[in-house]
N, C-alpha and C positions, 0 to 999 in steps of 0.2 A: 328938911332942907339941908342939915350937916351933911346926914346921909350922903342925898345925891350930890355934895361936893367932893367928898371922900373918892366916891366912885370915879368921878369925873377926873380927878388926880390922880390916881393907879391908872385908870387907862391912860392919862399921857406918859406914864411912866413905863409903860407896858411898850409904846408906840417909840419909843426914844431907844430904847433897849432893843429893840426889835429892827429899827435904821443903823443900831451903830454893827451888829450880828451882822446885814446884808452887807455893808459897806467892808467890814473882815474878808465875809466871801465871796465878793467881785474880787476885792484887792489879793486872795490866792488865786482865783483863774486869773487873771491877769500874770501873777509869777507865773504861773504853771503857763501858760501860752508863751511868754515869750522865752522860756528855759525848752520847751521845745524846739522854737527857732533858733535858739543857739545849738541846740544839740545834733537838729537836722537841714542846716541852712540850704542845703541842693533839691530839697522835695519840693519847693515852692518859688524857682527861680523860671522855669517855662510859663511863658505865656498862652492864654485861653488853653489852660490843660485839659480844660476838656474839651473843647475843639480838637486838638491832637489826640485826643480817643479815638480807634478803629478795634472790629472785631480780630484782626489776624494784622499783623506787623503792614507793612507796607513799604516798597522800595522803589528809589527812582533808577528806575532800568536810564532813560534819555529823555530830560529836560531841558529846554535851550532858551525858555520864554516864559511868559505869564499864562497860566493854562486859560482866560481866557479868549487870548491873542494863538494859541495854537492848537491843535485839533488831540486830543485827548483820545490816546487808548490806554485801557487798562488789562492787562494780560493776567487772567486766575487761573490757581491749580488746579488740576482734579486728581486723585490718586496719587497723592503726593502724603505722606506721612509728616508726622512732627520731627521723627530723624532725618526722612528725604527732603527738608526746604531748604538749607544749600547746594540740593542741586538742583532745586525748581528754581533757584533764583538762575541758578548756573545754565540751564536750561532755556529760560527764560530770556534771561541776554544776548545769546546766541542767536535764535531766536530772529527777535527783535533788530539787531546788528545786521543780521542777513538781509530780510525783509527793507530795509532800509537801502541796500546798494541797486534792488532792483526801481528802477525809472517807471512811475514819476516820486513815488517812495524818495529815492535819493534826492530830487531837486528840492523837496517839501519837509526832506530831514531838520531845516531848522524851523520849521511850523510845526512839530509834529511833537507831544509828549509822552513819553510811554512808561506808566507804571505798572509795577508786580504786588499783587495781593497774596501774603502765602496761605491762603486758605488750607487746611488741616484734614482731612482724611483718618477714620481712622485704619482700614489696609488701602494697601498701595493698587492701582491698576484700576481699570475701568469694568464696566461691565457689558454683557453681550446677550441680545436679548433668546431666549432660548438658553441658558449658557451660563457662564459664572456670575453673580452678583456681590462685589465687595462692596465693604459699608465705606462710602466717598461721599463728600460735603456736597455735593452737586450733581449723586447718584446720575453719572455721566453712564449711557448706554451706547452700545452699536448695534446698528440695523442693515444688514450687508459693509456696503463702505462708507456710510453714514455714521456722526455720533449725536446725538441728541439728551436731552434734559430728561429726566423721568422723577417723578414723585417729587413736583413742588421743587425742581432743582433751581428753574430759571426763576422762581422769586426767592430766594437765597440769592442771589445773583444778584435781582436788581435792588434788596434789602442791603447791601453790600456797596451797590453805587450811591446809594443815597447814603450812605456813610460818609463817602468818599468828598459828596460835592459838598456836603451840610458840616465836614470835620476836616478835610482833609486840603482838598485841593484849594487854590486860589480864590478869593470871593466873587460868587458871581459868576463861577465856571461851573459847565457841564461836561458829563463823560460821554467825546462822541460813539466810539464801541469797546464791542468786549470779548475780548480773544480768549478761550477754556482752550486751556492746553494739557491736554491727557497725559498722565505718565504709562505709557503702552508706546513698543515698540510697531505696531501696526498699522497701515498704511488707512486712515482713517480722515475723515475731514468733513465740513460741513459749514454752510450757512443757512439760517434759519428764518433771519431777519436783517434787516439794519443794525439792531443791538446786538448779537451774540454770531460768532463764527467758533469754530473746533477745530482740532489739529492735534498730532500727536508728534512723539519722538520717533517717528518713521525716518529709515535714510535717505528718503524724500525731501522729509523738514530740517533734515540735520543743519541746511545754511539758510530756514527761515521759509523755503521757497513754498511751500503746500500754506503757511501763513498769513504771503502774500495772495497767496491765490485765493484764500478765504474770504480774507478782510478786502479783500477786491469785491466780491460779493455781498458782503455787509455795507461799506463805505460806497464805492461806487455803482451799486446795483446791478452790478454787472452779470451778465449769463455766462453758464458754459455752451462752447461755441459750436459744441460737440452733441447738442441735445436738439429736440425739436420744439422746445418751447420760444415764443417769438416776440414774448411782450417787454423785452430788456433793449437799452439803448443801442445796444451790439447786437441784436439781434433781427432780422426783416423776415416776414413771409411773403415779402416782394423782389422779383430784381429789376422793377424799372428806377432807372436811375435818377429820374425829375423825384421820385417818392419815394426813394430808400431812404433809412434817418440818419446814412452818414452821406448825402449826398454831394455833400458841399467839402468832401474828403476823397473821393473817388480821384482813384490818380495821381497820388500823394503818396509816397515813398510805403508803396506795397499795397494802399485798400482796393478794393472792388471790389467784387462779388463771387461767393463762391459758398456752395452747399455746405450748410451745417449735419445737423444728425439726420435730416430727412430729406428729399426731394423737396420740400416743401419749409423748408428753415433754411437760411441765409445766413452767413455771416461777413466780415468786412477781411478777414487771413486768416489762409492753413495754419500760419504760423504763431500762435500767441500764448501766453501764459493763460487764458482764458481755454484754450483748448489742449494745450501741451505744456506740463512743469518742465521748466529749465529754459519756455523760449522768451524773450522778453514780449509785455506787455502792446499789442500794436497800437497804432495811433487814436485808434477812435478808442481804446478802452483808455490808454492814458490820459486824453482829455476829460473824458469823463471822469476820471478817477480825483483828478489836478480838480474836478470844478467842485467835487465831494469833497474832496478836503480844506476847500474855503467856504465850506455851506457858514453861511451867516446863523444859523441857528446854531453854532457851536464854536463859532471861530468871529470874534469882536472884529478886526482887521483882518480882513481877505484879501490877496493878491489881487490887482484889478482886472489882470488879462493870467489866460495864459496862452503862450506862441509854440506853436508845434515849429521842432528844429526844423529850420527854410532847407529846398532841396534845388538845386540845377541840375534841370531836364532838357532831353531833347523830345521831342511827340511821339506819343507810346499811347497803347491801347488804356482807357480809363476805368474798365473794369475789370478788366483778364490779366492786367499787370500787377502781378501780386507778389507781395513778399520781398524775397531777393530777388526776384523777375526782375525788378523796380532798379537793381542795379547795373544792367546791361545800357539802362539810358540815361543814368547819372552823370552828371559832368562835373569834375572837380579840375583844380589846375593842373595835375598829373595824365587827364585827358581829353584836353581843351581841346585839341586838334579833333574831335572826334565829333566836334559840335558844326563845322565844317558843312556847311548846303543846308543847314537844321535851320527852324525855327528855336529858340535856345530860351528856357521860361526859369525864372527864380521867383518860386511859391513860397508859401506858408498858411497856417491855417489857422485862425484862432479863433478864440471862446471869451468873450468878455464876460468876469465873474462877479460883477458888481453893478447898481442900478445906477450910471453915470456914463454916458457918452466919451469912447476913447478916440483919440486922434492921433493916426500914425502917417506916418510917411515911407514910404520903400522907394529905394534906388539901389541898382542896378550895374554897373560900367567892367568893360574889359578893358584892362591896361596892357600895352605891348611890353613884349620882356624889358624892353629898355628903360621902365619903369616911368615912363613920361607922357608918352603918345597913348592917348584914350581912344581906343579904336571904338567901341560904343561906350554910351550914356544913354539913362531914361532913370524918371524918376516918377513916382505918383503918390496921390495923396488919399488916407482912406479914414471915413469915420465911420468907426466899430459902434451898431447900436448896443442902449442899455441895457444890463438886462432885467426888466419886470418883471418877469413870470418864469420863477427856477424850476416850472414844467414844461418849457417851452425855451429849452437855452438853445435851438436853435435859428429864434429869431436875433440872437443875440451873439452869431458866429459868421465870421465871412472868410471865404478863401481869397486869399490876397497872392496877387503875382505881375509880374513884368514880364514882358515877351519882345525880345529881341528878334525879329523874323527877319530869314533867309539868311544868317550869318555866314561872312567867309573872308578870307582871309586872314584867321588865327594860327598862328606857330607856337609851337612849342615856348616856354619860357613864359607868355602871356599869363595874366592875373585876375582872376575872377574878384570884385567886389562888390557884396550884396550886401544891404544892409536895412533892420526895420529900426526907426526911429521914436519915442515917445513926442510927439508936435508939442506938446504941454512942458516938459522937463528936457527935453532935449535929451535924454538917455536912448543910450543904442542898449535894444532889448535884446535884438540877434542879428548874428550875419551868415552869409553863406557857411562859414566853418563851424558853427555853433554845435554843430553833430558830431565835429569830429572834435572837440575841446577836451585836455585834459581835464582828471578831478582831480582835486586835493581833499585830504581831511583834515576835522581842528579836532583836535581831543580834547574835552572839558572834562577838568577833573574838578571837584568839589573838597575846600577843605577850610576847618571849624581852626578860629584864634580862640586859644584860650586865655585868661585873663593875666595869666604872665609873660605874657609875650608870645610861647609855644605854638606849633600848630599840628594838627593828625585830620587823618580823612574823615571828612563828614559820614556819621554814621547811618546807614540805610541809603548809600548811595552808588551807583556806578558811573565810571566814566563815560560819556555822553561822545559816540564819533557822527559828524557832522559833515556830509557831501559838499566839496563847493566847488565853482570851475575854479581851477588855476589863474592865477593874476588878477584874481576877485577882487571886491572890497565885503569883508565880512563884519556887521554889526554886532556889537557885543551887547549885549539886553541886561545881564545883570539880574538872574531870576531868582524871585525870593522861594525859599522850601519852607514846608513847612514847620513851624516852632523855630527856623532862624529868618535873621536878616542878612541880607546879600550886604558887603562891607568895600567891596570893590574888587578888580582883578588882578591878575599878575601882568598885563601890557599898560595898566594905567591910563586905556585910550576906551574909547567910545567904537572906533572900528579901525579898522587894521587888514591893509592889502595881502593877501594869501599868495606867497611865490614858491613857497617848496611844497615838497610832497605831501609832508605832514605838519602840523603846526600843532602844540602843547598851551591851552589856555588854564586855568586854574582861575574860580571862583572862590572869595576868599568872604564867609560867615561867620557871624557870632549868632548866640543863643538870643533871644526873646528872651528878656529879664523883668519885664514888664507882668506881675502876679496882679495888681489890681481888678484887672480888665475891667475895670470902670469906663472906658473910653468905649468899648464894645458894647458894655451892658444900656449907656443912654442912648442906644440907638437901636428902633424898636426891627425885632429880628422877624425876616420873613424871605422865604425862599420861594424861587418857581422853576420850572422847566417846559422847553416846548412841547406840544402835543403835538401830533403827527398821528391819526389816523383817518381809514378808509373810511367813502361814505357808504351807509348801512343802513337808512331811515332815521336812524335813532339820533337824540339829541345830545351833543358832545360841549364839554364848556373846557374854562383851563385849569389848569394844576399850578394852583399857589398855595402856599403854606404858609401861616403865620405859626408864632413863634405864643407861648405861651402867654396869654393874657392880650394879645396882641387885635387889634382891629384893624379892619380891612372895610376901605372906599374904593367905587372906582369911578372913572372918567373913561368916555371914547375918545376924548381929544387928550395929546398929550400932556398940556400943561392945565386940565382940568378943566372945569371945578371938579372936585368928586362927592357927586353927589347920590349916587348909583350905590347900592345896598345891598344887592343880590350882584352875584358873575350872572351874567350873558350865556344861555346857551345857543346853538348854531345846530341845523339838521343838514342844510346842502354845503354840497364842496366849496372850497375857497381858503383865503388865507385871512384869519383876524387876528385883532390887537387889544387889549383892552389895558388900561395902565391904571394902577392903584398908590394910594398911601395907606403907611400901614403907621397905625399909631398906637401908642401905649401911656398909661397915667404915670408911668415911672420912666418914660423912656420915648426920644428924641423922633419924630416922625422920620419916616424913611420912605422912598417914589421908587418907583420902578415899572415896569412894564410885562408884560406873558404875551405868550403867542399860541394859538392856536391852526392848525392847516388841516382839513379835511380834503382828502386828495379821489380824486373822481374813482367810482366803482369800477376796478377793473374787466373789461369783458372780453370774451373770445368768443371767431366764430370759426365753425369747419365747412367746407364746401366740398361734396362729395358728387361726383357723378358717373351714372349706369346707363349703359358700361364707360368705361375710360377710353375706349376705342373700339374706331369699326372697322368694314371693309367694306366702301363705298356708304352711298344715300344711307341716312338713316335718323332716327329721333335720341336723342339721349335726354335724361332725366337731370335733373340738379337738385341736392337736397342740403337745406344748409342748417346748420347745427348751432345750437347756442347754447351760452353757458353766460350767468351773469347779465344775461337781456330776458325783459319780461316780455312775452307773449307776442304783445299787442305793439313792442319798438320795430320801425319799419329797416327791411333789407334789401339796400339794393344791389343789382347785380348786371354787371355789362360783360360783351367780350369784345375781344380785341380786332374783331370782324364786325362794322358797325351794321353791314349788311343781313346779321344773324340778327331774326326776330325771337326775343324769349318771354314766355307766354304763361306768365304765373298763375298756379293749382294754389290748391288748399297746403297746409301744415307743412309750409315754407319750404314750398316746392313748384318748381321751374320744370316746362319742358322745351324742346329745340330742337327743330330737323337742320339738318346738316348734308350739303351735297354732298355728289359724287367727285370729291378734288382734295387731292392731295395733301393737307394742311393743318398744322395744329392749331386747334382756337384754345384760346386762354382764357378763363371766366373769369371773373373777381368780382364776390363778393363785399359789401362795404356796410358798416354800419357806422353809421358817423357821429352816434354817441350826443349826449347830452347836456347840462348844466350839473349833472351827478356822474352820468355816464362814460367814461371815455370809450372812444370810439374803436374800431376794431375790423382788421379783410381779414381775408382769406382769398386763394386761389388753389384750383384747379387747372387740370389740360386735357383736353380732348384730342387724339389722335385718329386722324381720318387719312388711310389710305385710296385714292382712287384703284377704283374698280373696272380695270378695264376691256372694253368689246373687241373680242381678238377681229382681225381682220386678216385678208390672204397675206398682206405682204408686211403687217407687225409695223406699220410705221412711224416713224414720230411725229408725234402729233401738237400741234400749239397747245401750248397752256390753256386757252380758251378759245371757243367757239369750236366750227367744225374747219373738217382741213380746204383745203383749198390751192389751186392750180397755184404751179410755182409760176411766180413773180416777182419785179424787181421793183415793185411798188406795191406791197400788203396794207389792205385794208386799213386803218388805225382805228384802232378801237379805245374805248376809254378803260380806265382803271378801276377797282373796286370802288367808289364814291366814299371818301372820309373825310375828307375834308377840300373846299374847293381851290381851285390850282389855277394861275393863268392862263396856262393852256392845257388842253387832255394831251395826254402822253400816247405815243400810237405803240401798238403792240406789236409786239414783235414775231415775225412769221419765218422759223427756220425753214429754208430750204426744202419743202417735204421731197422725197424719194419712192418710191414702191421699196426699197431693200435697205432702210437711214440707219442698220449699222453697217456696214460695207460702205454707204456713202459717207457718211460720216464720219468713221472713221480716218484720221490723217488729212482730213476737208477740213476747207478754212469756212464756214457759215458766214454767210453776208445777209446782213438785213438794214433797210434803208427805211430815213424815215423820211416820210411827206413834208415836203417844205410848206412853211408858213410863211405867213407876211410878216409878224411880231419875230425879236431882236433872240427870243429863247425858245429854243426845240428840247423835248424830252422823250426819252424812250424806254420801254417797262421792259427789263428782261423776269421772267419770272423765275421763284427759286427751283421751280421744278424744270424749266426748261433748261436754267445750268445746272442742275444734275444731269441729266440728258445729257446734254454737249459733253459733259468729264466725263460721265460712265463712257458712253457710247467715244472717247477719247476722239473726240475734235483738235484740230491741229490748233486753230482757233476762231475766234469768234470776230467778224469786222463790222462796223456799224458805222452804216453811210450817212451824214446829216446835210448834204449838198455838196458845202467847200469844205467841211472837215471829215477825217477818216480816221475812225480807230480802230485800230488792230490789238488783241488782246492773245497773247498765245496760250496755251493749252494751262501752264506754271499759275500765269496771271490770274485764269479762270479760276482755279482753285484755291488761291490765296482770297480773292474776292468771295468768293462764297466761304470761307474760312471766317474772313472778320463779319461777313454782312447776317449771312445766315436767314434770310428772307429774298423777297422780290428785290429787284436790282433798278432805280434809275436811273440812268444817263441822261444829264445835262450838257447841251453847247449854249451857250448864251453868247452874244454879239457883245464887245466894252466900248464903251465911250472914250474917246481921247482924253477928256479932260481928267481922267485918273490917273495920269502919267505925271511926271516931275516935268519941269525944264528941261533936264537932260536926255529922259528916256525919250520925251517926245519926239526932240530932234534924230533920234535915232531910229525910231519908229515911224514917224511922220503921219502919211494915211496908210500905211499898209495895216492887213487884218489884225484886229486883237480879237480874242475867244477865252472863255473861261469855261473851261470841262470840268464837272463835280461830278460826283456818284454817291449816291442818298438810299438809304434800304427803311426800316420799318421806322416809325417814330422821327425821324429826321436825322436819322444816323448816318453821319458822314466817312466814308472810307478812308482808312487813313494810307499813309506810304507803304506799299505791297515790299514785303521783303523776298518775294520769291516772284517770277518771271516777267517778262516784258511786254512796253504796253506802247505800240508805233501810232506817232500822230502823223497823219498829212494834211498842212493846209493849202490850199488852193489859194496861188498867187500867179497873176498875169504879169510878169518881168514889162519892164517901160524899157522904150531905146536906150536911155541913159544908165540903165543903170545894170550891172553884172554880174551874172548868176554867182562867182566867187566874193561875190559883196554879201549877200543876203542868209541869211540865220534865221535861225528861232531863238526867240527869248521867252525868259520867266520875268512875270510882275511881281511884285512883295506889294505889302499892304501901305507901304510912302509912296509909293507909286514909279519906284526905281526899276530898273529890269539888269537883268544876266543872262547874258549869253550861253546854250544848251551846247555842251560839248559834244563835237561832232555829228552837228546836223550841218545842213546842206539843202540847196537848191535843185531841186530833178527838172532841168528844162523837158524832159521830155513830155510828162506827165506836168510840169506847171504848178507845180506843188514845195512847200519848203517840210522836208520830214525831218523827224528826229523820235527819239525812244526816251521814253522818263517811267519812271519808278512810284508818282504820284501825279495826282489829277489838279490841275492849279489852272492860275490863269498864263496867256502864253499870247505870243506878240510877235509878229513878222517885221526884222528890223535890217536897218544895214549894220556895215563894218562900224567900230567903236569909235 
C-alpha cells in the first residue's frame, strides 16, 4: 500500500514538471512570433494574400467598373521572354487602346475591363508548323495565316482563367474572353472559339485593329464576310429579304445584300472590318457585337437597348444601297433642300438586350431657318419586345422610323429635329446628329495613399482612356483592384458633365490591411461558371465548385428548399438554372445560382444541281447534302416557279423538267431543324435559255403562247398561277412584224389592255419581252388601259428592268374621293383620280427611275364651264393632300390632261389652286 502511494506521488510530480516545461515553451514561441512581427511588419498587411496569388504578375491594362458589372477580357503572352514582359505589357496597352477607339468597342469602353497576364516563355516567337519550334508557355503555332494552341496550350490557358476568377478578379466575376497575343512580327490571326482569339505584332495590329477583328469573332460570333461559310448572324445563304437575318436592317445607312466569298454566301457590306482591316465595323456586325458584350452570362448589368445611330433619308433601293452608296440619299441640315418632292424618313434600328419590354417614342419635325415656324411635325410611339430567348434576338429588334411624305417647300437654313426618347425615364437616347457627335476621352489614372499622407502610382496598373460623346454626363463607379480599396477620387463627385477634349480623373487607394480574413473564412467558399455547350446526345450538368470541406444542396426554385443531393444533368438543348447552398461546419452558408445552356446542333445543307443550266426543255437533277442531320430528318425543297413539279428519288435526290423559256428557277432547300436541331437552306439556280425555232422572218415573238395577227386588242391571257389576284392580268402582245428588228427599232410598241368592269386593270410585261424591246432598241413602250396612257421611252425601259429584274406589272386602279382632304377635294372635285404602280417578283415595288421618262395621258371630257388653262394634273401623298405636276397641261385635242413624272404614284385631274 506505501508502495503504490509513493508511485502515485512521483507521477504528480512527474506531471507538474512536465505543465510548467510546456508553459516555458509556448511562452518562447509566442516571444519568437511576435519579434517576428516587429521585425517584419509589411509581410502580413495585404489582405486574403492568398487570394492575390497568380501564376505570372497580372496587370490592369483598362478597368472602369466592378468586373462583374463589365465584360472582361484578358490579353496573354505568348513568346514573350522574362526580359521581354515590359514590352508585352507595352505591347499589350497599345493593343488594347486601339481596339477600343473602333465602334461599338468605343461606346462600351466603360463596360469593358481588360487585363494583361505576363505569362513567361522561355524563347521568344511563336512557332510554324513544319518550321521552327520555340519552347513558349502556350506552344502557340501557325498553320498558313492561322495561329493556334498545340500541346495542351489551351488548358494552360484556361488553368490560368480560373486563377484569375477564383484569386483575382472581383467576387463573383467571370473572364468573358481571351486574347494570345504572339510576339512575331507576322501577319497572323485567329478565332477558335468564344474563349480564345490570336494576333500578333503585325503592322496590321500595330493600333489594335487585327484584335479587334479577332475578338469580333470570339465575343460577337461574328464571320468573315469574305468566306463561304453561312451559319453566322452576318452571314445568309439567302437574298430574299422577308428571310435574310438582317432583314429588319436592310436600307439603313449601307446594309443590303451583297455576295460574300461565293455566289452562294451573302453578306450585309463590301465594306467592313469583318471583310477588310481598317474599314469600320457595319451595322449589323456592331449590333451584334453591342448585344455580345451585355451577354448576361458575364456582365451582372446590361445596357437595356442598344440604338443604331438614327439616319435621314430620302427613298433609295433597300438592298443595292450599300455602304457609302447610302450617302447620296442622306439628308442632314447642310442638304435639306435636297429632300425637296422626297418622301423624307428618320430611322433607327434597335436590339433590346434585356428580358423587359422597352418603351420609346420618336419624333420627328423640320424647323424653318427662322427658328420658329414648324414647317412638319409627326411623332410615334413604339414598344420594343423582350428579349427571351438570346438565340432569337431578332424577335426582340424593331426598325423604327417616321416618314414625312411628299415634302416641299424647304430652304436652305431649315433644321432637322429627330429624336428617340426613353417613355419610362424620359431620357433622349439619340437624335438625328448622334452619328455625327464629338468624342471626348477621360483618363483614369490609378494612385495608392500611403500612410503618411504621400501618394505614387498604383502598382501593376495603367491608365485607363474611356470614349464618351461630348457634353456627356459620365459616372464615376469607384472600382476596387485587387489587394486595395477604392478611397475616393480627385472630382469628389459621383458623375461629372464631359465638355473638353480630354478630361484627367485619378482613382485614389489604399492597401487591404485587413490579415485576419476571418470575415472571408466564415463564409462557406464555392465558385461556378456558365456552361455553354452544343447538343451531342450526351448528358451535360453544371460546373460548380465548392471549396474545401464544403457541401453542396440544390433547389429548382430559387429560394428553395434545397433538398436535391445530386446536380441535374440535361441531354436536349435549352437554357437551365439550378441554385445551391453551400454549407460548411466551420463556416457561414452561402446561395447562389449556375447556368447551364445546351445550344441546338449546328447543321448544313448543300443543294447541288445537274447540270446548272440548259438550252431549252430539259430534266435537271437536285442532290442535297448534309452535314449534322441524320439520315432519316426530312428535306424540303421548293422553287421559286410554283408551277415546277419536283418529284423526289431515293438518297435525297429531286428530279424536274424544265420548259423551253427563258428563265432562272431558284431551288431552296430547307430543313427546319428540331428541339436539338437547328435548322438549315441552302439554294441553288437553274439557268434555262429558251431555244428557239428559226422562222423566215426571225420575228419577235410574245413571251407566251404562239404569235398571232397584229391587233389592237390581244388576247389576255393569265399569268403563271402563284398566288390568286383580283383580276388576271392580260398579256401583253407586241406588235409582231415579219422583219421586228427593222420594225422595232426607233417604234414606239403599243399594247392595250381589255377593259373590265372592276375599278383595277393589270398588265404583265414579261422580263424577256423587255429584253427584246432594249436590245432590238424600241423608241418606247405605250400601254393603253382605256382613259389612261403610258408612255415609257427607251432610258425608262431600262432603268425599269435595272431595279425590277423580272416580269413587270402595271397597275391602273380607279381612287375613291373620299381619300382626299377638304382641300384637295375642292380642287379635284369629280374629275378622274388613278393610282399607277409597277410590282415585279415577290411584290417588289419600283421605286423613282433616275434615268428616262415616263408620259401619262388621262382622258378628261372638259364641261362648258370650265377652261382647258384651268385644268392640271396632281399628285396625292398619303394625308390625302395633292400638288400640282409642273408643266402638265390640257390637250383639247386629244381630251386628255398629260404630264411626265419620274415615279409611279397616285395622280388626280384637278383645277386651278
Amino acid at each position: 500500500m506505501k508502495n503504490l502511494i509513493a508511485k502515485k506521488n512521483l507521477i504528480q510530480q512527474k506531471v507538474k514538471y512536465m505543465k510548467r516545461k510546456i508553459k516555458r515553451i509556448q511562452a518562447v514561441c509566442i516571444y519568437m512570433m511576435l519579434l517576428l512581427l516587429l521585425l517584419l511588419p509589411q509581410t502580413a498587411m495585404a489582405k486574403n494574400t492568398e487570394k492575390s496569388k497568380t501564376t505570372f504578375p497580372v496587370q490592369v491594362i483598362h478597368k472602369t467598373g466592378d468586373d462583374k458589372e463589365n465584360f472582361v477580357i484578358v490579353i496573354m503572352g505568348d513568346g514573350y521572354t522574362a526580359g521581354q514582359q515590359d514590352q508585352f505589357l507595352e505591347d499589350a496597352t497599345q493593343k488594347a487602346r486601339g481596339m477600343l477607339t473602333w465602334s461599338p468597342y468605343r461606346e462600351y469602353s466603360d463596360r469593358i475591363n481588360i487585363y494583361a497576364v505576363q505569362a513567361v516563355s522561355n524563347e521568344p516567337g511563336i512557332g510554324v508548323y513544319g518550321g521552327k519550334s520555340p519552347d513558349t508557355y502556350f506552344h502557340v503555332k501557325v498553320y498558313g495565316k492561322a495561329a493556334g494552341f498545340t500541346n495542351g496550350g489551351d488548358e494552360r490557358a484556361k488553368a490560368l482563367r480560373t486563377e484569375l476568377e477564383e484569386n483575382y478578379l472581383d467576387e463573383g466575376a467571370n473572364v468573358g474572353t481571351i486574347h494570345i497575343l504572339c510576339n512575331d512580327t507576322g501577319s497572323y490571326g485567329a478565332s477558335v472559339n468564344p474563349l480564345f482569339s490570336f494576333s500578333t505584332n503585325s503592322e496590321d495590329n500595330s493600333d489594335g485593329m487585327v484584335m479587334a477583328h479577332e475578338t469580333a469573332h470570339s465575343i460577337g460570333g461574328l464571320g468573315d464576310e469574305y468566306e463561304r461559310y453561312t451559319n453566322k448572324p452576318n452571314m445568309s445563304d439567302t437574298t430574299d429579304p422577308e428571310k435574310i437575318k438582317w432583314s429588319k436592317m436592310l436600307g439603313f445607312r449601307g446594309i443590303g445584300i451583297t455576295n460574300a466569298g461565293t455566289d452562294t454566301a451573302f453578306a450585309p457590306s463590301r465594306e467592313c472590318m469583318m471583310r477588310w482591316l481598317g474599314q469600320p465595323f457595319c451595322e449589323v456586325c456592331k449590333m451584334e457585337l453591342a448585344r455580345k458584350l451585355n451577354n448576361t452570362d458575364y456582365v451582372s448589368k446590361p445596357a437595356a437597348l442598344y440604338i443604331s445611330d438614327p439616319e435621314v433619308s430620302i427613298p433609295h433601293n433597300k438592298t443595292a444601297t450599300l455602304d457609302r452608296d447610302s450617302e447620296k440619299y442622306r439628308i442632314t441640315e447642310s442638304n435639306v433642300t435636297k429632300a425637296n418632292d422626297h418622301d423624307l424618313e428618320f430611322r433607327t434600328v434597335v436590339q433590346n438586350m434585356v428580358n423587359k419590354e422597352q418603351h420609346l417614342k420618336m419624333s420627328f419635325r423640320i424647323i424653318g431657318a427662322d427658328g420658329i415656324t414648324v414647317k412638319y411635325s409627326e411623332e410615334q410611339e413604339f414598344t420594343i419586345p423582350a428579349l427571351t430567348n438570346s438565340y432569337n434576338p431578332d424577335a426582340a429588334r424593331e426598325s423604327l422610323s417616321i416618314v414625312l411624305h411628299d415634302v416641299y417647300g424647304l430652304t436652305k437654313g431649315d433644321r432637322l429635329d429627330g429624336k428617340i426618347v426613353d417613355m419610362d425615364t424620359q431620357e433622349v437616347l439619340a437624335t438625328d446628329k448622334t452619328a455625327d457627335q464629338a468624342w471626348s476621352t477621360v483618363n483614369i489614372h490609378y494612385r495608392l495613399k500611403m500612410e503618411d499622407g504621400t501618394e505614387t502610382d498604383l502598382p501593376a496598373t495603367k491608365t485607363s482612356i474611356v470614349h464618351v460623346p461630348r457634353n456627356s454626363t459620365y459616372t464615376l463607379r469607384n472600382p476596387e483592384l485587387s489587394g486595395y480599396a477604392c478611397v475616393g477620387n480627385s472630382v469628389d463627385q459621383d458623375k461629372i458633365t464631359i465638355t473638353e477634349d480630354s478630361m484627367d480623373i485619378v482613382y485614389y487607394y489604399q492597401e487591404n490591411n485587413d490579415s485576419s480574413g476571418d470575415e472571408d473564412q466564415e463564409i462557406a467558399e464555392c465558385t461556378t461558371r456558365p456552361v455553354t455547350v452544343p447538343y451531342d446526345s450526351n448528358r451535360h450538368t453544371f460546373d460548380i465548385r465548392p471549396g474545401e470541406g464544403v457541401n453542396l444542396r440544390y433547389s429548382m426554385k430559387e429560394d428553395g428548399p434545397y433538398t436535391i443531393e445530386e446536380l441535374p444533368a440535361y441531354t436536349d438543348a435549352g437554357k437551365y438554372t439550378i441554385y445551391f447552398e453551400a454549407s460548411s461546419d466551420s463556416a457561414k452558408s452561402c446561395y447562389g445560382q449556375a447556368s447551364l445552356e445546351i445550344t441546338k446542333a449546328v447543321t448544313e445543307l448543300k443543294l447541288l444541281a445537274t447540270p446548272a443550266g440548259s438550252e431549252g426543255a430539259g430534266s435537271v437533277t437536285l442532290k442535297v447534302l448534309k452535314q449534322g442531320i441524320s439520315a432519316d430528318e426530312p428535306v424540303d425543297i421548293t422553287c421559286n416557279d410554283s408551277s415546277i413539279t419536283l418529284v423526289k428519288k431515293e438518297n435525297d435526290q429531286w428530279t424536274v423538267s424544265l420548259p423551253n423559256k427563258t428563265k432562272t428557277y431558284s431551288f431552296t432547300a430547307k430543313y427546319n431543324g428540331n428541339k436539338n436541331y437547328a435548322g438549315s437552306e441552302a439554294a441553288c439556280q437553274v439557268i434555262v435559255k429558251e431555244k428557239k425555232t428559226q422562222t423566215g422572218s426571225g420575228a419577235l415573238e410574245a413571251p407566251e403562247g404562239p404569235e398571232e395577227p397584229t391587233t389592237e386588242k390581244p388576247t389576255p391571257q393569265k399569268p403563271t398561277p402563284q398566288k390568286p389576284a383580283p383580276e388576271e392580268p392580260a398579256t401583253e402582245k407586241p406588235t409582231p412584224e415579219k422583219k421586228p428588228d427593222k420594225k422595232i427599232k426607233n417604234k414606239t410598241i403599243r399594247i392595250k389592255c381589255k377593259s373590265r368592269k372592276g375599278k383595277k386593270q393589270v398588265l404583265k410585261v414579261s422580263k424577256s419581252t423587255l429584253n427584246r424591246l432594249i436590245d432590238n432598241e424600241a423608241k418606247a413602250l405605250q400601254l393603253e388601259y382605256g382613259n389612261v396612257i403610258i408612255t415609257m421611252d427607251r432610258n425608262a425601259l431600262k432603268e425599269i428592268k435595272k431595279q425590277m429584274n423580272s416580269d413587270v406589272y402595271f397597275h391602273v386602279k380607279k381612287l375613291d374621293k373620299r381619300i382626299l382632304s377638304s382641300k384637295a377635294g375642292k380642287i379635284v372635285k369629280k374629275r378622274p383620280m388613278y393610282e399607277i404602280s409597277v410590282t415585279g417578283a415577290k411584290k417588289k415595288t419600283l421605286g423613282k427611275l433616275k434615268k428616262g421618262k415616263v408620259t401619262v395621258k388621262i382622258h378628261y371630257k372638259i364641261s362648258k364651264k370650265e377652261k382647258k388653262k384651268d385644268l392640271f394634273a396632281y399628285t396625292i401623298n398619303k394625308k390625302g393632300n395633292v400638288k400640282k405636276i409642273s408643266k402638265s397641261y390640257y390637250d383639247s385635242k386629244k381630251q386628255t390632261v398629260n404630264f411626265t413624272t419620274k415615279s409611279f404614284s397616285k395622280f388626280a385631274v384637278g383645277g386651278r389652286l
